[in-house]
N, C-alpha and C positions, 0 to 999 in steps of 0.2 A: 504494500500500500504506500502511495506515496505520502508526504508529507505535506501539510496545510497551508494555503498560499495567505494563510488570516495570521495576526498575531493576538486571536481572540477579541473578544466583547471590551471595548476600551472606554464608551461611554454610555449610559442612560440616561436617554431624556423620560422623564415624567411630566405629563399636563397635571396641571391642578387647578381646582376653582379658586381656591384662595390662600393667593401665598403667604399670607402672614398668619393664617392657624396652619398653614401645611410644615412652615419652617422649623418650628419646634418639635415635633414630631417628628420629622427628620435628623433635625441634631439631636436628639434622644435617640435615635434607631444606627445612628452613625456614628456617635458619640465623639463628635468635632464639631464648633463652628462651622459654620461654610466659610470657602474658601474663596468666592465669590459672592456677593452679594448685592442685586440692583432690583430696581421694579417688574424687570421686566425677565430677569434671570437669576437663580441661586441655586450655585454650584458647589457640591464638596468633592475632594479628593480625597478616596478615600480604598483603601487597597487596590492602588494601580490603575482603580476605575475614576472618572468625570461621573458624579450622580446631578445630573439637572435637574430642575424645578422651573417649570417652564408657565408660566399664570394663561389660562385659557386656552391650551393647545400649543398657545403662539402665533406666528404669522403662518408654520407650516399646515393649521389646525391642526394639531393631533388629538386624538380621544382616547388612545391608550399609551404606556411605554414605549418607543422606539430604541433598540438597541443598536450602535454601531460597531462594525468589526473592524478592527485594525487593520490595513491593506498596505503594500509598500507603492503599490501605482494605482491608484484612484480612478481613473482614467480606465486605464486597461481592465480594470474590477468591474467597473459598470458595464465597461463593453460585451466582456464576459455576460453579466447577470442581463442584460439585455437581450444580447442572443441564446440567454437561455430560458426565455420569456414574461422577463421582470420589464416593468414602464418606470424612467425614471421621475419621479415627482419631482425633485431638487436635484439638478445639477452642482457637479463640484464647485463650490464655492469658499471661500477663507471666511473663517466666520472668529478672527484674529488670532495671535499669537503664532502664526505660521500652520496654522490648522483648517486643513480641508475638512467639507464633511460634504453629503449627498444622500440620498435619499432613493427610494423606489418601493413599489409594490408590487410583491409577486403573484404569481397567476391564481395563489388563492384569496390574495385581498388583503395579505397583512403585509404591514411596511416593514422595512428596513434600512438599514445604512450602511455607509460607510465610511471611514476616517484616515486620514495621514498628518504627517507632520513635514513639514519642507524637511528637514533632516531626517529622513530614514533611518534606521538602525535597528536591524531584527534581535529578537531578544536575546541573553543567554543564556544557556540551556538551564534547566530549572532543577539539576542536578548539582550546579554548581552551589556550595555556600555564598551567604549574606556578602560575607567577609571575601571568599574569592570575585563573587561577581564585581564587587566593589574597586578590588584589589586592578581587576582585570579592566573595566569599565569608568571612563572619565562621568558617565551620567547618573551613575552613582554614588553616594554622600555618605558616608561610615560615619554611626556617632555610636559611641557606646555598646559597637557589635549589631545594631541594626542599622540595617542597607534602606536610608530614604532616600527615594523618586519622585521627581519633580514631574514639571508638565512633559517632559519628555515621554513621558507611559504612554502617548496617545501619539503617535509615530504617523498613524494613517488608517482609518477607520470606515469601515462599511456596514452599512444598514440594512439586516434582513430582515 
């Protein structure tokens, strides 16, 4: 079997009716502040993943979770899911910090995505320790024997 062209599920967006009872409730279930916080968006980082909170679907309207998967060419991922009978809703777009996302709906009618980051860089291997990956990798941070990640976790992401 070959091996998986995703570097897995890198962000969830959530719609909510209302972000200011949904936020506490979040930071109680994630047990962090957010790590973003606007009217219009509130984001935690929170192992490895983006958890968004998105007030009334959004512009994309969503009505349930959308997940996107990590991808190293965004581009080439949709082209993929499109010929293999997905409609894109969202074309790739920067939606800041050097981060593509995009969007489609596959032929059974649930959305998905997906993400990159202008800097690619596939994971390492999840054998390796805290302390070796670190060791081995400028994008991650050693404090105390735990390996913290920045926004980098989210490299290039797609939406199924």
């Amino acid at each position: 079997m070959s091996a998986s062209t995703t570097d897995g599920i890198k962000i969830v967006l959530h719609p909510v009716s209302d972000l200011t009872a949904a936020k506490p409730v979040y930071t109680a279930l994630l047990g962090m502040p957010p790590t973003s916080d606007s009217d219009y968006y509130v984001g935690y980082e929170a192992a490895g993943q983006q958890i968004g909170l998105v007030p009334g679907g959004g512009p994309q309207g969503m009505t349930s979770p959308v997940a996107y998967w990590q991808v190293p060419d965004i581009e080439a991922k949709l082209a993929e899911m499109t010929a293999a009978g997905a409609t894109v809703n969202d074309p790739a777009h920067d939606v800041g910090g050097g981060r593509l996302v995009a969007s489609v709906t596959t032929p059974t009618a649930t959305s998905s995505g997906c993400s990159r980051t202008r800097e690619h860089r596939p994971p390492l291997p999840r054998s390796a320790s805290s302390r070796h990956r670190a060791a081995a990798d400028p994008r991650h941070r050693s404090l105390g024997g735990q390996c913290l990640g920045g926004r980098w976790a989210v490299p290039g992401a797609v939406v199924l």
